[in-house]
C-alpha positions as CSV (number, residue, x, y, z in Angstrom):
1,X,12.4,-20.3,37.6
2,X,9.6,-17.5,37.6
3,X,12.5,-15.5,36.4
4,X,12.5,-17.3,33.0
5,X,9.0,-17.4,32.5
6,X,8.8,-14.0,32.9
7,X,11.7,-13.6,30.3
8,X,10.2,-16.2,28.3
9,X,6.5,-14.4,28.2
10,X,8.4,-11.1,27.3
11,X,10.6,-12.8,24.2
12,X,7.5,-13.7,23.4
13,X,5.5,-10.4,23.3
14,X,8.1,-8.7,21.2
15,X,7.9,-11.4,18.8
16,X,4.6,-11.4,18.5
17,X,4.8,-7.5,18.2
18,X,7.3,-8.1,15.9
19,X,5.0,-10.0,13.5
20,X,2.3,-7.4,13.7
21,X,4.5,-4.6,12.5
22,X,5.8,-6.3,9.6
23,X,2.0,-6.9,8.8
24,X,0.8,-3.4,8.9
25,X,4.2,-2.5,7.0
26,X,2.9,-5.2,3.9
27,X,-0.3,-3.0,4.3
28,X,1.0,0.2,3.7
29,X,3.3,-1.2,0.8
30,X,0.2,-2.2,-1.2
31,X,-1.2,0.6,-0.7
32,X,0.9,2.8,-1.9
33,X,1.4,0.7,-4.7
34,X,-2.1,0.7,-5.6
35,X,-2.1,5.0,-5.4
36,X,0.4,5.1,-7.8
37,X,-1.1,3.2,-10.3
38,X,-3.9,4.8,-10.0
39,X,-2.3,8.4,-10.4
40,X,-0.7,7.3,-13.5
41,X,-3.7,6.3,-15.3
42,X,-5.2,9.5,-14.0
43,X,-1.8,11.2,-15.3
44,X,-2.8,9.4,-18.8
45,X,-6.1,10.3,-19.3
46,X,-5.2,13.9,-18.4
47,X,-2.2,14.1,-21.0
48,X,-4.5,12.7,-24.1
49,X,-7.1,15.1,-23.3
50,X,-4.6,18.4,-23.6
51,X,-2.7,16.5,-26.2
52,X,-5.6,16.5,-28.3
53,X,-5.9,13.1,-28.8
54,X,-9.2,12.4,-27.5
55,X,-10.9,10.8,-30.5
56,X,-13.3,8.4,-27.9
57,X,-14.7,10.8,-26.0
58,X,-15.6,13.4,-29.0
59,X,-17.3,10.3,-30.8
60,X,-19.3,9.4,-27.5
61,X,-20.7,12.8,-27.3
């Protein structure tokens, strides 16, 4: 009997570690997501200004 509940409390830690990790993974997904979308509109503003195409920001200044 205390041999099963011991079992039964460790089945039960790894699925709750289980559960954490796939959490933290979602995280990090987003994350990463969110950097790249950022870096490509970073990557667009820097290719209109050397392209020459920067009609905006002349007229604002």
């Amino acid at each position: 009997m205390k041999e099963n509940k011991i079992q039964n409390k460790n089945n039960e830690t790894k699925i709750k570690e289980e559960v954490r990790t796939k959490k933290q993974n979602g995280i990090t997904l987003i994350a990463l997501v969110i950097t790249i979308i950022v870096l490509l509109i970073l990557a667009g503003v820097g290719i209109a200004m050397l392209s020459g195409e920067n009609r905006n920001i002349r007229a604002s200044q």
